[in-house]
N, C-alpha and C positions, 0 to 999 in steps of 0.2 A: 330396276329402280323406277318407279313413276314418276315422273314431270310434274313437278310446281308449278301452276300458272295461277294467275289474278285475274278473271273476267271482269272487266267495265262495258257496263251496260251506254251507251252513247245516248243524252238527252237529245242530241241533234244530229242524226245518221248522217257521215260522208259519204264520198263517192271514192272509193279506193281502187284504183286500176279496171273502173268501167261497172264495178259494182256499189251497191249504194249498202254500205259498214253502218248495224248498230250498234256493234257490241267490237270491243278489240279484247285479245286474250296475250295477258304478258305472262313469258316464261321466268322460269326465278333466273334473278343475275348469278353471274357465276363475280372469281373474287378477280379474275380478268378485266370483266366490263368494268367494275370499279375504279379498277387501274387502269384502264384506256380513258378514260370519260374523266378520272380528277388526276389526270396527272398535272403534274406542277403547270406544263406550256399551257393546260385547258384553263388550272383553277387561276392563274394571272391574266387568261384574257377574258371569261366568260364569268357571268354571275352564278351561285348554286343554282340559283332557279333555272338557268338557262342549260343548266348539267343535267340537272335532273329532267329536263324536258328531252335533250339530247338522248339521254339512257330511256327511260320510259319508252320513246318511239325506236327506242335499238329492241328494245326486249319485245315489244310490239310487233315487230319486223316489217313497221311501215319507214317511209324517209321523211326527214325534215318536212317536206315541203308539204306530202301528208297529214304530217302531224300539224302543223300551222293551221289544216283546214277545221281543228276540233274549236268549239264554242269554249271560252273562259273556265265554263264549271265542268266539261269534259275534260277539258287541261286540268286543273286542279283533283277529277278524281282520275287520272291516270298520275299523275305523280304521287298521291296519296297511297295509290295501288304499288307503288314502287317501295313507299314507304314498309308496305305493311310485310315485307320478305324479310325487314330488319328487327 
């Protein structure tokens, strides 16, 4: 069976573990990450936005602190990219 992923092209390349990232490639979520990322304890303390930014850099397989380094319109087309499995 082949692997779904979403290529986002980076208007503003990171530096990811010593390497400088244009492009990040999310795998398709399984129906798990859903249930990890909006369980009840997540969706009462974190906003959707702040879920979907959480999942986008799971499926991405970089961390938080990573993902923080994307520019506004980089964040918005990796969540959009999350969007589009749906």
């Amino acid at each position: 069976m082949k692997e779904t992923k979403e290529v986002v092209k980076l208007k503003k390349p990171i530096n990811i573990g010593g390497q400088l990232t244009s492009e990040l490639a999310l795998r398709e979520p399984t129906a798990k990450d859903f249930r990890r990322t909006f369980s009840k304890k997540n969706v009462d303390k974190f906003s959707h936005q702040q879920l979907m930014m959480q999942l986008a850099a799971e499926l991405a397989g970089i961390s938080d602190d990573e993902f923080d380094l994307l520019c506004l319109s980089d964040t918005t087309a990796m969540i959009e990219a999350v969007d589009r499995f749906t």
